[in-house]
Steps between C-alpha positions, in 0.01 A plus 500: 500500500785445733518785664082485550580142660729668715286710612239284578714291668639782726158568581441167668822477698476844641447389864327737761533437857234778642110429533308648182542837432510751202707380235408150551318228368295181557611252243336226578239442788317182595197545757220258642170667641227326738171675577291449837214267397205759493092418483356566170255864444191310421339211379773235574569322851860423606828722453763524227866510514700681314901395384700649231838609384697775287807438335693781306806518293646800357823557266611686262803599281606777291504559140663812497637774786155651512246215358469223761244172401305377806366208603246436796280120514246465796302210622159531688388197634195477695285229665173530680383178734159494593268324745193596297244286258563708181291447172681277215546803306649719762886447498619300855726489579685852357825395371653756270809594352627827328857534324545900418815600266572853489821571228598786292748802499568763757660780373723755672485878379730775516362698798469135702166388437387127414239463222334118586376342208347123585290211328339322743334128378335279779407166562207512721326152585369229692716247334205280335484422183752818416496688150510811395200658642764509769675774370473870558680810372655781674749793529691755746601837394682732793709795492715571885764734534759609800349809697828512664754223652268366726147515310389334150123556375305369220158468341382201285205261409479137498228366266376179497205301257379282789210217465263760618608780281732797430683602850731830540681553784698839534802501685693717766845403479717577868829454599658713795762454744295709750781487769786222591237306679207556242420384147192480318447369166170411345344470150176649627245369489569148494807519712637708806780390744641697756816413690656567806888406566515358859903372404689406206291187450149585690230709280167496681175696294166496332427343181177543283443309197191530286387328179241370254520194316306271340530115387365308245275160603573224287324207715189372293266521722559895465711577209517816370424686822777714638595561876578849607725538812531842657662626863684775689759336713637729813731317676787585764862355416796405605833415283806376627820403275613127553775510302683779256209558284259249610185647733213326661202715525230394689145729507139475675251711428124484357279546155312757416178429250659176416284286229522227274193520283385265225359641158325374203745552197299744356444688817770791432505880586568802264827626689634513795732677738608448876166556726291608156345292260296613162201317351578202796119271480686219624337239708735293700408092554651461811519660808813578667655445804614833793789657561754367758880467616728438279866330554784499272865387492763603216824423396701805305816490285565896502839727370593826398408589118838654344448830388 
């Protein structure tokens, strides 16, 4: 036990004074988000405005030289203003909240490769009269291994019993020091990120983030409807260390086939996977809102992950 404290503890007071690169991690990150107020697709007069935030924390310890237990907790928060007349029964304004915790064991194998083995339980909700038709049930599974010093690959699947049904994602798992300028890492296809050095404390790059996720509706006047979010976020970065390993990180960029749609309950799917959906009949009660420009401003706690 002492020595696993020790360990842990080494872990958080190795300091590393470069921007991110390969070897590295973001421990904790705190990030606000403001959208462009944009006109709605139909029906409604008046724009909405989108705000929001992502939070992550991620540790982990070891239980034994090759068995490591990890820990990763993220917050969605989103909020959707409107200028619009909406029905009682149509939620307005959008205010909801997801908390994500992904734990379990990564194990280390004898040729180098990582066998990922995660639960992943989620609160996903609107805050109003909360209970456990709030909850859903997930899981990660990944394998990576080193291709050589510079290179680590990996396939996966994250799974996922949303509001609206069963949802499979499989993953693409990247992580390559392409040069001394250039790293790219990405759990495709939810997340890509590449990076260029400009100095010891400048990375400049492109950043794509993708993901489904849907909320349960708890107000009375529509309980027991869910809210599905989706969006592909491309945005163009820049990340530049403040202090040891503290970054800001500040991105603009715009959504792709951003939604947040409102469903009956009952109103589910068969399966689903990114871009392809099986037995989907659903029949959304709101109409959404377009694309636009998104902002966003972060705050990272990063360091080198002892080997």
């Amino acid at each position: 036990m002492k020595r696993s404290a020790l360990i842990f503890l080494s872990v958080v007071f190795c300091f590393s004074l470069h921007a991110q690169e390969r070897g590295t991690k973001d421990i904790i990150s705190i990030s606000g988000r403001y959208g462009l107020p944009q006109e709605y697709k139909e029906i409604y007069g008046g724009q909405a405005t989108e705000y929001g935030m992502l939070n992550a924390l991620t540790a982990g310890f070891k239980l034994a030289p090759r068995t490591m237990f990890a820990i990763n907790i993220n917050h969605f928060y989103f909020n959707v203003q409107d200028e619009a007349e909406m029905p009682d029964d149509i939620a307005s304004p959008i205010i909801i909240n997801g908390f994500i915790l992904r734990t379990g064991i990564i194990q280390e194998f004898n040729n180098g490769g990582k066998l990922q083995l995660l639960i992943a339980p989620r609160l996903m909700s609107d805050f109003q009269n909360l209970d456990g038709n709030s909850f859903q049930i997930g899981g990660v599974v990944s394998y990576q291994n080193d291709i050589n010093a510079n290179l680590n690959l990996g396939f996966g699947a994250m799974y996922n019993q949303e509001f609206f049904g069963p949802y499979m994602v499989p993953l693409f798992l990247l992580d390559w020091q392409a040069s001394e300028r250039w790293y790219i890492e990405g759990m495709i296809p939810v997340t890509l990120k590449v990076h260029y050095r400009v100095n010891e404390g400048l990375d400049v790059g492109f950043n794509h983030f993708g993901l489904i996720t849907s909320y349960y509706l708890g107000d009375e006047d529509y309980a027991g409807d869910y809210m599905e979010r989706q969006s592909i976020d491309l945005s163009l970065f820049a990340r530049q260390r403040l202090y040891k390993n503290f970054f800001i990180e500040g991105m603009v960029g715009r959504t792709f086939g951003r939604s947040y749609e409102q469903y009956d309950g009952d109103d589910k799917i068969s399966f689903g996977l990114p871009l392809v959906t099986f037995g989907d009949d659903r029949t959304a009660k709101n109409v959404t809102f377009n694309d636009g420009m998104i902002f966003t401003l972060k705050l990272i706690f990063n360091m080198k992950v002892p080997e």
